[in-house]
C-alpha positions, 0 to 999 in steps of 0.5 A: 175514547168517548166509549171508553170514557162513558164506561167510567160515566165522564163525558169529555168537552173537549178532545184537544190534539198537543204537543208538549215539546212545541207547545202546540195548541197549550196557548196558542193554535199550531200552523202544523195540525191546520185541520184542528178548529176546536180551542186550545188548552188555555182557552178550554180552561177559560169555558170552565164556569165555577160550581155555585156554593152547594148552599141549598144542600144538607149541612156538612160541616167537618169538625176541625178542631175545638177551641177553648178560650180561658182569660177573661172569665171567656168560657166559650168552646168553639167548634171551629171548620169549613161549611162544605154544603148548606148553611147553619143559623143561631138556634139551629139544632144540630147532630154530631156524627159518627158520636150522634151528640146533639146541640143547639148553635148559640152564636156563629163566631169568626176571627175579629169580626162581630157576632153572624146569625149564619154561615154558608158554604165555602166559609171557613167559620166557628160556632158556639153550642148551648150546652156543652157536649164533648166532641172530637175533630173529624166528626161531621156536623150536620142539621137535625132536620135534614139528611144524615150522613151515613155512618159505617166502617164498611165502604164501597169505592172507587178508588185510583192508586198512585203508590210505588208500591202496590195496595195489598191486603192486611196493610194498614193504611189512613183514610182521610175524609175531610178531616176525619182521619182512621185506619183503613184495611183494602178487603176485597177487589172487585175488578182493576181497570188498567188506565194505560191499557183500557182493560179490566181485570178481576180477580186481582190480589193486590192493586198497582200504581195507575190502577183504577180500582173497585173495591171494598176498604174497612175502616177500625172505628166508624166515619160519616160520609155521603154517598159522593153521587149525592154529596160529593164534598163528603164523598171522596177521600185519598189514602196515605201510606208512609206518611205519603198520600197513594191515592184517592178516590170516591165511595159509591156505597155502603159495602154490606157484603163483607163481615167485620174485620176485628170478629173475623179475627177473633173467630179465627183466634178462637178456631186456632185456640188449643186450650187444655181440660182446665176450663173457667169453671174450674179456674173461678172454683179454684181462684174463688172469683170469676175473671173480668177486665175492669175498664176505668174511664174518664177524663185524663188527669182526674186520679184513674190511676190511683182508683186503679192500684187501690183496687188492685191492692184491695183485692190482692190483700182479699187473696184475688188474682189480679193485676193492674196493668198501667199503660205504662207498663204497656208502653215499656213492656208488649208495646216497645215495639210502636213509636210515640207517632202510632195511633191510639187504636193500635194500643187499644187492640193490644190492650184487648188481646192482654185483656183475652190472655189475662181473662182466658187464665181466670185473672181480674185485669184493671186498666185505665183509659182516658177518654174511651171511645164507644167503638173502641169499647165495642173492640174491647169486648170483641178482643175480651170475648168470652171474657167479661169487660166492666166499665166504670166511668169517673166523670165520664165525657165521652160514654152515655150512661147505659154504655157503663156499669158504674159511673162516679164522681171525681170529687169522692175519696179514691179510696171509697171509689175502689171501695164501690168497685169492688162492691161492684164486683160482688153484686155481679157475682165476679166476686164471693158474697163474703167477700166484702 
């Protein structure tokens, strides 16, 4: 056991011989194996020494929710978690990671106690910022100058697999990490380690309950993570699969041997694609506009909508091809099939594969998301190509400016905002100069 056991880098204090049904050396030692002088399980238990507060690490500090406090004039945003390493003081700046937003702390809030200047590991706490920055839970909060996680959706594991059923490919699963929760794909397997029998294996398709696994997942959006040989608390992750957690496991690397899930798709769709003699040329001379997927993002409840069916009347009334696709009209129609429980992501994977049909058929398509995300813009594109995508933000929280082709005010009349989009249009040529 001790060679075996050195193969998987674990070194064991103890080898206790037990009986489970007599209850042999558990708490007590056992007349009938005299010749063992080592402790027992409750004593072996006892040696453990607790692993001091990893507080001279890099701060890690997950997102776990955002709270906003409203009565009382109180417009304090707090960001509120678990310090897992490090430490974090008032003035400190600070990044957040995978976004990358940065601030500075202002105050370090906890429940009906008065205002800290610091916070450790191990205390589950809340700061404010000093400028306000739109971030989500899950994301990791780490010190500017210290070591940054990484950030990738391409992981190299170890992971161990407790599920019924085995862990195949092209099966949508969840990652959690922290409180970092995405969907993840197994892509490759590098070798199985059968715990019952001490054996490897490689070659293996798919992953059986008991198995010790290496190998590589893809995640849909990017995450932050540490190495966990470095920083072992944002390290280790568990799967779940049918709302039940399957397994668990460890990262070892970033996995750079292995090309994106969603450009292999497209690469793929493209090879199989059998379009006819009518190109895009053809169909932009004889729809007298070049087709594109008008993205229009903001917060929710701020008018998207009505900017978007104006546009679409706008331009319809001007005899385009267009059409606003509602997610509503998603919802109801090509997405009947997902539950009010699936994740947003599958909704923006569908959205760009309508978005490829509508382009691909030289069609202007206008839709409306709340809060888009820069991984999910880069899906769009992806699942759009070769179609054009245009972005245009109203009071934008969640792009940088550079990330949009327009960005507007929610304040202005929703019929001038359609109006400049369209403008829009005819400065990049999608529409002719005479148009407007």
């Amino acid at each position: 056991y001790t060679q075996f056991l050195s193969q998987i880098q674990v070194s064991a204090q103890h080898f206790i011989p037990v009986s489970a049904r007599d209850g042999d050396h558990i708490a007590d030692r056992s007349r009938a194996m005299d010749w063992y002088d080592g402790p027992t399980i409750l004593e072996a238990l006892d040696l453990f020494e607790k692993e001091p507060a990893p507080v001279d690490q890099p701060l890690r500090f997950p997102v776990q929710d955002i709270y906003k406090f409203t009565e009382e004039d109180d417009d304090r945003r707090i960001v509120a978690g678990r310090i897992e390493t490090g430490q974090l003081t008032v003035g400190d700046e600070v990044v957040f990671y995978p976004s990358g937003k940065r601030s500075r702390i202002a105050g370090v809030e906890g429940f009906n106690v008065p205002l800290q200047q610091s916070a450790c590991a191990g205390q589950s706490t809340g700061f404010t910022l000093t400028e306000q920055i739109y971030v989500q839970p899950g994301e990791m909060v780490v010190r500017a100058d210290e070591l940054p996680p990484k950030i990738s959706t391409q992981l190299k594991v170890n992971l161990f697999w407790l599920g019924a059923e085995p862990m195949i490919f092209n099966k949508r699963y969840i990652l959690k990490l922290s409180t970092a929760r995405v969907p993840v794909w197994l892509r490759r397997i590098n070798t199985v380690l059968d715990a019952s029998e001490l054996t490897t294996e490689n070659n293996r398709q798919h992953i059986e309950r008991h198995d010790v696994a290496e190998c590589a997942l893809e995640t849909l959006k990017p995450i932050a993570f540490d190495l966990s040989a470095e920083i072992a608390q944002t390290g280790r992750f568990v799967l779940i699969d049918n709302y039940q957690i399957a397994g668990g496991g460890v990262i070892l690397d970033v996995d750079h041997d292995q090309t994106d899930l969603i450009a292999e798709h497209v690469k793929q769709r493209e090879k199989s694609w059998r379009r006819s003699h009518i190109t895009s040329a053809v169909r932009a001379e004889r729809f007298d506009q070049r087709s594109t997927l008008i993205v229009i993002n903001g917060p929710a409840d701020i008018g998207k909508r009505q900017v978007a069916q104006l546009l679409e009347e706008k331009l319809f009334d001007a005899g385009k091809q267009v059409y606003y696709l509602g997610i509503d009209n998603s919802l109801l129609g090509i997405d009947s099939d997902l539950n009010a429980d699936s994740l947003r992501d599958e909704y923006i994977r569908r959205l760009g594969e309508i978005a490829h049909l509508f382009t691909d058929a030289g069609l202007i398509l206008i839709a409306t998301v709340s809060g888009l995300e820069k991984y999910e813009l880069g899906i769009l594109k992806t699942l759009n190509h070769p179609g054009q995508t245009l972005v245009v933000g109203i009071d934008p929280e969640t792009l940088a400016q550079s990330q949009q082709d327009l960005v507007l005010d929610s304040g202005v009349d929703k019929k001038e905002t359609a109006a400049r989009i369209a403008s829009l249009l005819t400065e990049r040529n999608y529409l002719p100069e005479y148009y407007l």
